[in-house]
N, C-alpha and C positions, 0 to 999 in steps of 0.2 A: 739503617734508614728504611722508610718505607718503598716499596718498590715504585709507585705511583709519582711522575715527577710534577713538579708545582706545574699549574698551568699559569700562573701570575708571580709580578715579580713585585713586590709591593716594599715600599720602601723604611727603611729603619724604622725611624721615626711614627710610622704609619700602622705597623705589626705590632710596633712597643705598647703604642694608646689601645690596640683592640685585644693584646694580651693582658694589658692590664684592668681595663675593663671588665675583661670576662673571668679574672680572679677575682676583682673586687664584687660581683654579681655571685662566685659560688661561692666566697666568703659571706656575703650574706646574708643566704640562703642556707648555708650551714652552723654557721654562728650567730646569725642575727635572728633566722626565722624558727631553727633547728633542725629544717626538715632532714630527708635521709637524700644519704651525696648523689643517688641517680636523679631525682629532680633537676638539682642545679643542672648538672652532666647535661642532662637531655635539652634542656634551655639552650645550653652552649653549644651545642649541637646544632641547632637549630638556626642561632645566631650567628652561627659558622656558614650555614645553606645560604642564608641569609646575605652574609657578605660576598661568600663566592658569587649568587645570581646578580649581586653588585656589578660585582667584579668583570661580569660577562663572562663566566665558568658557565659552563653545560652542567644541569642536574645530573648529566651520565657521567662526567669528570667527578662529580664530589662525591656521590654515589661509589664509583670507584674506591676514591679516598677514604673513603669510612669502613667500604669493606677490606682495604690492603689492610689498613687498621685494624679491625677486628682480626681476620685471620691471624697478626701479628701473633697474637694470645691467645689461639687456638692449643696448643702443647699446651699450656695452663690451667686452659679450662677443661681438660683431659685427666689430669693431674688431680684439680681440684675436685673432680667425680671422685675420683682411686682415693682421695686423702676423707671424704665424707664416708665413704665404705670403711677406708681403713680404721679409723676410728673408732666406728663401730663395733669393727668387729674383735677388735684390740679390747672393748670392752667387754665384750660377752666372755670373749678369751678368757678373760682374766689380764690381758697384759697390761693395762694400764691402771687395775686396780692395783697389782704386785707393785709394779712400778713408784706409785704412791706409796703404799703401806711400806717400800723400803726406804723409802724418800722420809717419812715419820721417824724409822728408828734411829735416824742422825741426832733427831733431838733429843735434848737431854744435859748437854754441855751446858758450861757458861758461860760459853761465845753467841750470846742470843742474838745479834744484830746479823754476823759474819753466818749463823747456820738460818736462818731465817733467809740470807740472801742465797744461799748452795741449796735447801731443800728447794725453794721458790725455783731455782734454777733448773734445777732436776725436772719438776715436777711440770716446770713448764717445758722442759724439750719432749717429753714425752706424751704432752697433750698438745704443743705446738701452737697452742692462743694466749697471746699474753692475758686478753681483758677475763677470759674465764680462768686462768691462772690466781687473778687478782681478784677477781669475784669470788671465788672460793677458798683456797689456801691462805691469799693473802689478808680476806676477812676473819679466817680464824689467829693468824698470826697477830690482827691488829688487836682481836680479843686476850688474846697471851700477853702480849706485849701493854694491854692497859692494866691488865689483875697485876704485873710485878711491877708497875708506874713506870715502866721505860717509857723512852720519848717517843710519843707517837708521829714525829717527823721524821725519824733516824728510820722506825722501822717502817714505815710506807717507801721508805728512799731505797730499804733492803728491799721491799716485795717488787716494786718497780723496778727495780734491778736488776733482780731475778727471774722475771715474768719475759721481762723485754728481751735479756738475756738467751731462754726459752724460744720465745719467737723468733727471733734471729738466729740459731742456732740449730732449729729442728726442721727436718727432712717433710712433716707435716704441716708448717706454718705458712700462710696464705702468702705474707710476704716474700718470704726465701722465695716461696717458687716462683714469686712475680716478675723479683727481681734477677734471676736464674734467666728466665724465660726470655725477658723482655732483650738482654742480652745476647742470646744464642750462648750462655756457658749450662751443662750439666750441672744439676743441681748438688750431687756430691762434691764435685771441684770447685763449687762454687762454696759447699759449708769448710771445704778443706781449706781454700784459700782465705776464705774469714778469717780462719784460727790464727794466722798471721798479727792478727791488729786485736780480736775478741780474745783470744788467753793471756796479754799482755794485762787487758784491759780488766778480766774477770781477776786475775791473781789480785791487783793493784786494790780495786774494790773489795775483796775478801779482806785482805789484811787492812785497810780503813776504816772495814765493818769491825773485822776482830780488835783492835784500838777502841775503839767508842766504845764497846758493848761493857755492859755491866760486870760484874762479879757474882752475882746471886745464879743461884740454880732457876730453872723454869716449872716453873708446875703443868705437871701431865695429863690433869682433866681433861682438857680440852681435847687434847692426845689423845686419851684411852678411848675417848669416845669415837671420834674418827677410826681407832685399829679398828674397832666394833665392827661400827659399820659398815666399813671394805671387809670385813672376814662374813659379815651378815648379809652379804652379797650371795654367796656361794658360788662366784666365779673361780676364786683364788686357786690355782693349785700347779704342781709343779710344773702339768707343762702350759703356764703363762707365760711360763720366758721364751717357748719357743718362737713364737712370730716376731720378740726382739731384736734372737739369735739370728733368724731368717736375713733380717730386714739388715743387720750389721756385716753379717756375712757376705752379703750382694755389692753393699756398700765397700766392704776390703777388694772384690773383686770387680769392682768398677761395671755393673751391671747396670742399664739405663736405668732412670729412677724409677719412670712408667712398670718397668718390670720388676722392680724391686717391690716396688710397692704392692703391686699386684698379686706375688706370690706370698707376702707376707700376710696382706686380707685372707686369701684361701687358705693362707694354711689355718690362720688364725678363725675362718669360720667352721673349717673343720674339725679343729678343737672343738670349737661351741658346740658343737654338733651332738661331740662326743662327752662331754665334760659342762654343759653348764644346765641340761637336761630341758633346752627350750626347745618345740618342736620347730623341725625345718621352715613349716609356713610360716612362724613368728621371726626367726632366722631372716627367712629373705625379707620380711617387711622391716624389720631394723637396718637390712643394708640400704633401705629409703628414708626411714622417716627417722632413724637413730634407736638409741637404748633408753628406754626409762624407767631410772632406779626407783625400789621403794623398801626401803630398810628400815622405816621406822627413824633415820636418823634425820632430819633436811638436811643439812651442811653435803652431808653425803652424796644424798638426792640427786641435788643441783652438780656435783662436782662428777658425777656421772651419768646424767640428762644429756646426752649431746649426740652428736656425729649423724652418719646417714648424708646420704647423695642433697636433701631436701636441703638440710643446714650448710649446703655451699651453695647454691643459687643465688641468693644474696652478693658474694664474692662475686660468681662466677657473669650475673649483667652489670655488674658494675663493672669489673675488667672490660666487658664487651664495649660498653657503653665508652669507658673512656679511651680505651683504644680506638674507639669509632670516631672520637673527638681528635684526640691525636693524628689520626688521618688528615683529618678537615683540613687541620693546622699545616697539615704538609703540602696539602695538595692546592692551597688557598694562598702558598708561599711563604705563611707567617714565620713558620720555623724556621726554613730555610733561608730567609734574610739575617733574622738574627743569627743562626750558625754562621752564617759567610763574615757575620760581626766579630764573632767569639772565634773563628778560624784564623782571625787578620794577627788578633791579640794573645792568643792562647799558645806558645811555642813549647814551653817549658814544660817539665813532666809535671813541677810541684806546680805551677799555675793551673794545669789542667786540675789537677788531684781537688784541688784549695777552690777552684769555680766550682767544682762536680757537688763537690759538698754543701759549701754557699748554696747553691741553687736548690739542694733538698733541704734543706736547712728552712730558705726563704720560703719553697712549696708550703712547707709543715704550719710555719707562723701568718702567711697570709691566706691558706686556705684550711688547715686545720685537718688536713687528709694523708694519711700516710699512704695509700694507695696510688696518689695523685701522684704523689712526691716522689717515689719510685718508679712509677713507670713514665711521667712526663721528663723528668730530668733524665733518664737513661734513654728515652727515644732523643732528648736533645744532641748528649754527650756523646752517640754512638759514632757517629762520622768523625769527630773530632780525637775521638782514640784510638780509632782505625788511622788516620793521617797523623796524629802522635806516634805510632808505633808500640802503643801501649795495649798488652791484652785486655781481653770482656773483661776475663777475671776481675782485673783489677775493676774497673767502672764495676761491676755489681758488687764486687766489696764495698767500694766505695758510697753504692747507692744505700746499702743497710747500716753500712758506720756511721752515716748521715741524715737518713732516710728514716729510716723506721725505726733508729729510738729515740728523735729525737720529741718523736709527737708527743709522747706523754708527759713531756714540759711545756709544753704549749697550755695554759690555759683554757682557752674555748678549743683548741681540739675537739676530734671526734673522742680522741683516748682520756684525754686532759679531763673533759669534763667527766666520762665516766669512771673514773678510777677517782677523784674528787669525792664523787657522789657515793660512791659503791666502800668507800674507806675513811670517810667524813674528814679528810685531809686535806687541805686544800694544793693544790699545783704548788704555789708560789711557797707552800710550806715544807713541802717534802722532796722538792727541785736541788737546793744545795747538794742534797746526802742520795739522789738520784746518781752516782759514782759513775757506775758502768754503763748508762747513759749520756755521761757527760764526756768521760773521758774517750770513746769511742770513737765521736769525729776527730777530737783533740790528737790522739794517736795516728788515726788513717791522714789528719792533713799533715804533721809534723813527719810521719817516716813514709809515708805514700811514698813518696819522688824519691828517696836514697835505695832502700835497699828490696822494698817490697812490689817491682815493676811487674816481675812475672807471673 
């Protein structure tokens, strides 16, 4: 909970109309008008002040709430600085081009659907963004996958798969750390206790992909060219694994993430340093503004254009922002009626589990924000797992089983529509065979409550 207590007590029925109001406003806004999610945010925000000086709230009470709020996501937004550096420099390194290029040699089987969704997988824990997983990897898959006339729904359902897969999974994805954060769990206990519901889930999609997929071998064009251009890099070289080795080693010995991360950037600039032959002054201005490749190839280009502190700002005032709205909410009494609702009703473990999810679930469909869905439903559920007896763990398991994969079956989503656009597949087409997607909440509500509490 937020520290700040409601200065209003406003009743059921009265929180329900101006909560849903003010999703039906960033819904929108987001899907009706397109704009980007801090617009709506700041609106609601506003519209939050707005009710509190109703309410006869002091601007110095809501002012409070906004900033208990923000600090909330303070560790996050710390995080998200170290994961725009790390990036980077994982790229100068060499480690995330290696990472890729070993991610390639998988292919080559017949299991085109099943390795299509394991490289997507790979390639996205190691870049940690599903949408540029899916903009690059999964764009050339989809070109693979039309030369040998597979089905272009099967395999958009394997990239999404494996991309979302990716994002939920990796130590640098915006979400993990949101939902880590918003919780109070470490973010390693937090991907360890994933692995409880996400390897269940990953096996099960692997062998559904391997069933469908064709017989016929793949053609390696596309391949060759991609090795190319990661080896035309001249980042590549043996010690690219080292800032992996770093970052897995800290992780075995439970070392805070801040620091894990941290020393894996340095070590990893200090490779660059030594091994990618850029001078120091270009060095520190990509731990800002990111790496930008030029191989001669574009696929390539674009698939290693990124990172730097600059390419998390975006993340980093939108967390701000709706943590500051989250505050409102608290301090305004809204949430806190509704919890005292959901506290009368909610007794059972799997009731708790089965609301948690519903609720990120509902976020995703009626505001098309995975960000949202994450951290509003975890600020909701935190008191109610504390008085269940249920670890964070579980709630931020539960916020990403539900939470964050399930936006890219959303249609107008913010993911929905561009993974649509970026793979000319439409949602509603490639939604069925979205496997590890689908089965994710399916899993976290059905075993959540028996054996998976701690």
């Amino acid at each position: 909970m937020f520290p700040v207590q409601p200065k209003h007590h406003p009743a059921l029925s009265e929180s329900i109309v101006f909560l849903v109001l003010t999703i039906g406003l960033i819904s929108y806004f987001l899907i009706g008008l397109g704009t980007a999610p801090h617009i709506p945010i700041l609106i609601a925000v506003l519209l939050g002040v707005t009710y509190g000086l109703i309410r006869r709230i002091s601007f110095k009470d809501l002012e409070e709430g906004m900033i208990a709020g923000a600090r909330s996501g303070m560790a996050a937004v710390f995080l998200f600085v170290l994961i725009g550096i790390l990036i980077s420099s994982w790229i100068i390194s060499g480690t995330i081009p290696v990472l890729i290029s070993t991610g390639f040699t998988f292919i080559g089987g017949t299991w085109f659907y099943a390795i299509v969704f394991a490289v997507t997988a790979i390639i996205g824990v190691s870049l940690g963004s599903s949408l540029t997983t899916t903009a690059t990897i999964g764009v050339a898959f989809i070109g693979m996958g039309s030369a040998m006339d597979a089905s272009m729904a099967i395999t958009a359902g394997a990239i999404v798969s494996g991309a979302f897969f990716g994002d939920k999974m990796s130590p640098l994805s915006d979400t993990t750390n949101i939902a880590s954060t918003i919780v109070q769990v470490d973010l390693f206990d937090h991907i360890k206790h994933m692995s409880l519901t996400t390897i269940p889930a990953f096996l099960i999609s692997f062998i559904l992909f391997a069933i469908l997929s064709p017989g016929e071998a793949i053609a390696v064009k596309n391949l060759d060219a991609y090795m190319s251009g990661l080896e035309a890099t001249g980042l590549i070289s043996w010690t690219s694994w080292i800032p992996l080795i770093i970052l897995v080693l800290a992780t075995i010995f439970r070392v805070p993430a801040f620091i894990s991360l941290a020393l894996s950037s340095v070590a990893a600039t200090l490779l660059a340093g030594m091994t990618s032959g850029l001078p120091w002054s270009d060095i520190w201005g990509i731990w800002f503004n990111g790496y930008t490749a030029s191989t001669g190839f574009e696929p390539v280009n674009n698939l290693l254009t990124k990172g730097g502190i600059n390419s998390m700002l975006f993340t980093i005032s939108l967390v701000i922002l709706a943590l500051g709205f989250g505050g409102l909410l608290f301090v305004t009494g809204i949430i806190p009626s509704i919890l005292s609702s959901f506290q009368e009703k909610l007794q059972k473990v799997r009731a708790i589990i089965v609301s948690t999810a519903g609720t990120a679930i509902g976020v995703n469909v009626l505001i098309g924000e995975q960000y949202l869905s994450v951290m509003l439903t975890g600020e909701t559920f935190k008191g109610i797992y504390q008085k269940g007896g249920l670890s964070n763990k579980v709630l931020s398991r539960t916020l990403e089983d539900a939470g964050t994969v399930i936006n890219p079956l959303v249609p107008w989503s913010v993911c929905g529509v561009f993974i649509a656009d970026v793979l000319g597949v439409s949602v509603l087409t490639y939604l069925p065979f979205s496997f590890f997607c689908l089965l994710s909440p399916i899993i976290t509500m059905i075993f959540g409550g028996r054996r998976l509490k701690g």
